[in-house]
C-alpha positions as CSV (number, residue, x, y, z in Angstrom):
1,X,0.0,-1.4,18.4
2,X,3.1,-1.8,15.9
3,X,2.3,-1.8,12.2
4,X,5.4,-4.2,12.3
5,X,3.4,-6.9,14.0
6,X,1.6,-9.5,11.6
7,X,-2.0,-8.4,10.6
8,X,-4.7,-10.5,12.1
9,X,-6.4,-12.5,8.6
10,X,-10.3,-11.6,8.8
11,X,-12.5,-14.0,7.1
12,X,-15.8,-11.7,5.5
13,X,-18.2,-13.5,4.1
14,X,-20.6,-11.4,2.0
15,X,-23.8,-14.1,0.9
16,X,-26.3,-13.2,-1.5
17,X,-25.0,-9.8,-1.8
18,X,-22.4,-8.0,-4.1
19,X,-21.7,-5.5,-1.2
20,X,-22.0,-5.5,2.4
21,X,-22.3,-2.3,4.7
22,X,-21.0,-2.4,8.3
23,X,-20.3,0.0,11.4
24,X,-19.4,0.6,14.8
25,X,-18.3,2.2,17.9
26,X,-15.0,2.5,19.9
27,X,-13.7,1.0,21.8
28,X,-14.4,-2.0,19.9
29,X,-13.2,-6.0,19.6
30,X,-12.6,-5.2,15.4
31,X,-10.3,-2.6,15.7
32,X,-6.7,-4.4,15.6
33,X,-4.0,-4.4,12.7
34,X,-5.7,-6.4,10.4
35,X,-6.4,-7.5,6.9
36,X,-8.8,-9.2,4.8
37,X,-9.7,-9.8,0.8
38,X,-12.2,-7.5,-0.1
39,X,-12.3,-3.5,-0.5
40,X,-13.1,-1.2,2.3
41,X,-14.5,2.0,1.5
42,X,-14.2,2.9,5.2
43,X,-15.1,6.7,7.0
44,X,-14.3,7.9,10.5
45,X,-17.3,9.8,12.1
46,X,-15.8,10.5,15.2
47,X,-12.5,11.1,17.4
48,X,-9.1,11.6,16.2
49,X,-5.8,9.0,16.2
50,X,-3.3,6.8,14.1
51,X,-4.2,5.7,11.0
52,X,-1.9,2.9,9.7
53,X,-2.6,1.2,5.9
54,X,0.1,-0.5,4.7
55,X,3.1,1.2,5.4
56,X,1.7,4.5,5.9
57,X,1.6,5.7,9.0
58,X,-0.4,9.4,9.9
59,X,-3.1,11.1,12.1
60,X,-6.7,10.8,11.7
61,X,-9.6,12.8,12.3
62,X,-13.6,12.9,11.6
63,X,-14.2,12.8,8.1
64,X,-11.2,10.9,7.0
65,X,-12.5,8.7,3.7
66,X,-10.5,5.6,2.4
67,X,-10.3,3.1,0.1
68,X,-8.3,0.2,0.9
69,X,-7.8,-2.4,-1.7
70,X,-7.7,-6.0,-1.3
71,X,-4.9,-8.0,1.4
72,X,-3.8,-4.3,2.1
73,X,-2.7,-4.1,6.2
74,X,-4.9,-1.6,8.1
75,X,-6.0,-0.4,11.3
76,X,-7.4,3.2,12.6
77,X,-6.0,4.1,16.5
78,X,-8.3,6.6,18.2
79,X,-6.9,8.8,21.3
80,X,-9.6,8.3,24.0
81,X,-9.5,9.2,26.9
82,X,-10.0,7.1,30.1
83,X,-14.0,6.1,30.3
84,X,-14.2,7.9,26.5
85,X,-16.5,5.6,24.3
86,X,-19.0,6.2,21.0
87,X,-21.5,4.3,19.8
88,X,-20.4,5.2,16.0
89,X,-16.7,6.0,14.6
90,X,-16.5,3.9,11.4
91,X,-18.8,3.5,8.6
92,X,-17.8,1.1,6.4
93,X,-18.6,-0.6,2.8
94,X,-17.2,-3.6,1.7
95,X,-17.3,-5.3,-1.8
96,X,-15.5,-8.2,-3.6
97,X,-12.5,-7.7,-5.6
98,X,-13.7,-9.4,-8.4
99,X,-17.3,-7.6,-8.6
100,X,-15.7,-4.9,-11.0
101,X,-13.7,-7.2,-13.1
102,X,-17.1,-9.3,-14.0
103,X,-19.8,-6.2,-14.5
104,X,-17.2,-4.4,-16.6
105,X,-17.4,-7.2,-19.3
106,X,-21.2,-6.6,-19.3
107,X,-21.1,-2.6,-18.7
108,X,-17.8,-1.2,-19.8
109,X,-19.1,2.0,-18.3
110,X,-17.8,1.2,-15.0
111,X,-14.5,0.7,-16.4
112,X,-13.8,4.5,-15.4
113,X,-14.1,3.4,-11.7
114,X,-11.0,1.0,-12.6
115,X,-7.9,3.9,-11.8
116,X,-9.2,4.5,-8.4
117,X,-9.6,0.5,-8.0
118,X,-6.2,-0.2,-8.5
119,X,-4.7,2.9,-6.7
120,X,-6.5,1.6,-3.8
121,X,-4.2,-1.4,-3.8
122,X,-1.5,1.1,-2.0
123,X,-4.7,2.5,0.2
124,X,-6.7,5.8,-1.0
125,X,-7.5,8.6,0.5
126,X,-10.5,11.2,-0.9
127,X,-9.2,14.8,0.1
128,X,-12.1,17.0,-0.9
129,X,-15.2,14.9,0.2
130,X,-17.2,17.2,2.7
131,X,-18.4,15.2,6.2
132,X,-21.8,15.8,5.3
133,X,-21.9,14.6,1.9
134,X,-19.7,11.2,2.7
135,X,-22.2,10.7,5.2
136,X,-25.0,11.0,2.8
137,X,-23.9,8.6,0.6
138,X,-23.0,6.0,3.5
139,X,-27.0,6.0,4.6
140,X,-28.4,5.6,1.4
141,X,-26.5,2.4,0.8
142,X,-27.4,1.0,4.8
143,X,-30.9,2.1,4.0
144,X,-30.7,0.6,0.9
145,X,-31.8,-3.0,-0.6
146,X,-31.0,-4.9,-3.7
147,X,-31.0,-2.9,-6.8
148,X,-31.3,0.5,-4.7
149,X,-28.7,-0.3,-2.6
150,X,-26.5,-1.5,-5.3
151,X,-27.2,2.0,-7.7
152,X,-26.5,4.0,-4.3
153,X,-23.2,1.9,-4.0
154,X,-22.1,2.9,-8.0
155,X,-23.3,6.5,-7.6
156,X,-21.2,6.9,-4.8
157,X,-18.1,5.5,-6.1
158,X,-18.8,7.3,-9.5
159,X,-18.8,10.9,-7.2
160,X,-15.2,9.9,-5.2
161,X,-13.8,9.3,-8.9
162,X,-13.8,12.5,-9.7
163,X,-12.7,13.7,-6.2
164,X,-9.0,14.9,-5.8
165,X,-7.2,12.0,-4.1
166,X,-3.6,10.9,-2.2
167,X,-1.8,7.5,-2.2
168,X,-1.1,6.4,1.4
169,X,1.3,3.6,1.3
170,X,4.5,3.8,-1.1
171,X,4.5,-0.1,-0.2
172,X,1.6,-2.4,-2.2
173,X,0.3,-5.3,0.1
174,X,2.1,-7.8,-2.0
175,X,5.7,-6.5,-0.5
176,X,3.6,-5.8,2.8
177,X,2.5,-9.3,3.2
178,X,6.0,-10.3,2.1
179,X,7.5,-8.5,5.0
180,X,5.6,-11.2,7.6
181,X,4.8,-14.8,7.3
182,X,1.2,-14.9,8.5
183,X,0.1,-13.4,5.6
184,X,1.7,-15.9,3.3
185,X,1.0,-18.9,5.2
186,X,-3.0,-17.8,5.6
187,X,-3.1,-17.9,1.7
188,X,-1.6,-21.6,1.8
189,X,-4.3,-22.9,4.0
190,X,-7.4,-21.0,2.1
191,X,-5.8,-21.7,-1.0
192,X,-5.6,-25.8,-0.2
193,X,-9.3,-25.3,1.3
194,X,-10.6,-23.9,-1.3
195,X,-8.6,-26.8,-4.2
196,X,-9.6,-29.7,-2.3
197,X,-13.3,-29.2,0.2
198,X,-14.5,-31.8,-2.1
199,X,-12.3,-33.9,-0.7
200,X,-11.4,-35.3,3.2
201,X,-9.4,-32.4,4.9
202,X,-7.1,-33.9,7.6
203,X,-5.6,-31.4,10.1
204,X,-2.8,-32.9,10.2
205,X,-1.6,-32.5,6.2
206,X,-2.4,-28.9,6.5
207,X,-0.3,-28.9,9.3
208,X,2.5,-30.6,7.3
209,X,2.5,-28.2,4.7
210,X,3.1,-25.1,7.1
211,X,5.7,-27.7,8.8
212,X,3.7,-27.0,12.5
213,X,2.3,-29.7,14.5
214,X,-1.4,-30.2,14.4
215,X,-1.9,-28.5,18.1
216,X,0.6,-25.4,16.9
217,X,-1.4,-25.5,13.8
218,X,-4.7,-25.2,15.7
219,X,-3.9,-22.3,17.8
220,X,-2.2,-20.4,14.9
221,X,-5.4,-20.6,12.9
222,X,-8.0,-19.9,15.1
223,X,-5.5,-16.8,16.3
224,X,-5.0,-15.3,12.9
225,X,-8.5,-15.7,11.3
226,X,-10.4,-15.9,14.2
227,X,-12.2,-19.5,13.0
228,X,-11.6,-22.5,14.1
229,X,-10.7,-24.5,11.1
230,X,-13.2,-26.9,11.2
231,X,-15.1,-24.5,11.2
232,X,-13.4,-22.6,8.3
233,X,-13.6,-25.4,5.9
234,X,-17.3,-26.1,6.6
235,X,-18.1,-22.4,5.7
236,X,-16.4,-22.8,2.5
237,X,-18.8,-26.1,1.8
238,X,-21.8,-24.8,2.8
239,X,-21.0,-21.6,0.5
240,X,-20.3,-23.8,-2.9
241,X,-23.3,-26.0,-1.8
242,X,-25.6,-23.0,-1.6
243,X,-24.4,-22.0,-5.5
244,X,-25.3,-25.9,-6.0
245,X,-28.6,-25.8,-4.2
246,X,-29.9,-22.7,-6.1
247,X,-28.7,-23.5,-9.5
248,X,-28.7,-26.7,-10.3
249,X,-31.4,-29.2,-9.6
250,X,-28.9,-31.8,-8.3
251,X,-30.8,-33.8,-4.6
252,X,-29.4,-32.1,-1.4
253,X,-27.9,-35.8,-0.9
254,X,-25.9,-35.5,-3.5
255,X,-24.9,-32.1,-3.3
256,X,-23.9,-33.0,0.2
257,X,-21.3,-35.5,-1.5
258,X,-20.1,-33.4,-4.0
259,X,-19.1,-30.8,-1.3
260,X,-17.1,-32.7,0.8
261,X,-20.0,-34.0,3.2
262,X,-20.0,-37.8,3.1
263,X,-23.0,-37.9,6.0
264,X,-25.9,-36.1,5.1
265,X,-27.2,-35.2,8.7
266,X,-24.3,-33.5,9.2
267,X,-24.3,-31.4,5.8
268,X,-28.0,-30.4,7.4
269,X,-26.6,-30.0,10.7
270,X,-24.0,-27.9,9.4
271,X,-25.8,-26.0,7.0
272,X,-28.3,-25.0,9.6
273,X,-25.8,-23.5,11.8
274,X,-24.5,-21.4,9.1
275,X,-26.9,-20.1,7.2
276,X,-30.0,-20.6,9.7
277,X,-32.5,-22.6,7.5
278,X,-32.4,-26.3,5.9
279,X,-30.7,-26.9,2.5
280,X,-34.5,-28.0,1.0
281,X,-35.5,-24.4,3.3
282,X,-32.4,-22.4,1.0
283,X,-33.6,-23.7,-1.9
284,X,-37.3,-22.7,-2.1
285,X,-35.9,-19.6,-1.1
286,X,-33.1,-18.7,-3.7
287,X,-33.7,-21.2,-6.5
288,X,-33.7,-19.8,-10.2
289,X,-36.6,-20.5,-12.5
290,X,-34.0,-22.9,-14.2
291,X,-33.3,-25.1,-11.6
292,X,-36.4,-25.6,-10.3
């Protein structure tokens, strides 16, 4: 695979949670040229390849620990050969970009994390991490829960900031995503999603403003995210109404309205599907003391 080629847009969507943990095997589905909003903290447990982030392109090998900031292009290659598989080669921690900016108002202690933060927006590499120890830290935040998980998450970070460190890419993902359209065009539609779900959505004026027809449009979408966009602007509803739903006392009718959905069996419908439980279900569950 060509770094050239446009970077596949992933959609993450982290609920409830400030980070998320993740892993998996090769060969695997996820492992394309890709790119997505949040911060990957991202080891390779096993085999050796190509590891392309941004417009660095090098070799691999176990132990290999990176932090790749936000809209940053990446992809690891491993060299297999034929019939080679393993259940685990990347464990992975993922966080907002934002989660930082926020806490450091409230604990300016974490401000210190900020210089590996940004260098991480030209990808990050920790040179003197031992295997073992990276691995450590990655289990105690999978085993890990709310608080726990959360101090396990800090402590770890606060360890790799005083590790020695490289810069991979000499390109930032701003000039990266420059270099394609996809990247640019992907930030039109979320960007008009995310301005206007309150409002009717027609296919064909997000088409318009990309200048493709709605059935070009459609198959460009669902190819670069990997949603359907339907789909894609239901998921951004049903996340602003679950916000609504456990902070506010406002009915589920009208919250329903107020995020875009004008029928309230389908908001129901809907929110089912995504989050697995009724709004009235959600909201017993995460409501505040305040808004209940």
């Amino acid at each position: 695979m060509s770094a050239a080629k446009d970077p596949v847009w992933e959609f993450i969507q982290i609920d409830e949670h400030s980070i998320f943990y993740k892993e998996h095997g090769v060969p695997a589905s996820c492992i394309h040229w890709h790119v997505h909003e949040q911060y990957e903290l991202h080891l390779i447990v096993k085999t050796n390849g190509k590891a392309m982030i941004g417009n660095h392109l090098g070799p691999f090998s176990p132990g290999q620990l990176t932090l790749v900031g936000p809209w940053l292009p990446h992809n690891w290659e491993s060299n297999l050969a034929p019939g080679e598989s393993h259940q685990l080669r990347d464990m992975v921690i993922v966080f907002e970009p934002d989660l930082f900016d926020k806490a450091t108002k409230s604990f300016p202690e974490l401000a210190q994390l900020t210089p590996i933060l940004e260098q991480a927006k030209m990808g990050l590499e920790f040179l003197n991490v031992p295997f073992e120890k990276a691995v450590e830290y990655f289990v105690k935040v999978r085993e890990s829960s709310g608080v726990t998980r959360l101090v396990n998450f800090l402590a770890f970070l606060d360890y790799l900031s005083q590790r020695n460190t490289r810069i991979l890419s000499s390109m930032p993902a701003s000039e990266v995503k420059d270099a394609g359209t996809l990247q640019t065009r992907i930030n039109d539609v979320v960007d008009y999603v995310m301005a206007n779900y309150q409002q009717p959505i027609r296919l064909k004026t997000v088409a318009d403003r990309l200048g493709m027809t709605e059935s070009y449009f459609s198959r460009f979408f669902h190819q670069s995210s990997g949603h359907r966009f339907t789909d894609f602007v239901n998921r951004v509803r049903i996340q602003r109404a679950c916000v609504l739903l456990s902070d506010t006392d406002d009915t589920i009718a009208d919250i329903s309205q107020t995020v875009g959905f004008h029928n309230l069996a389908n908001f129901s419908r809907q929110f089912r599907r995504i989050k697995g439980l009724s709004p009235l279900a959600y909201r017993k569950k995460h409501s505040s003391p305040s808004a209940m």
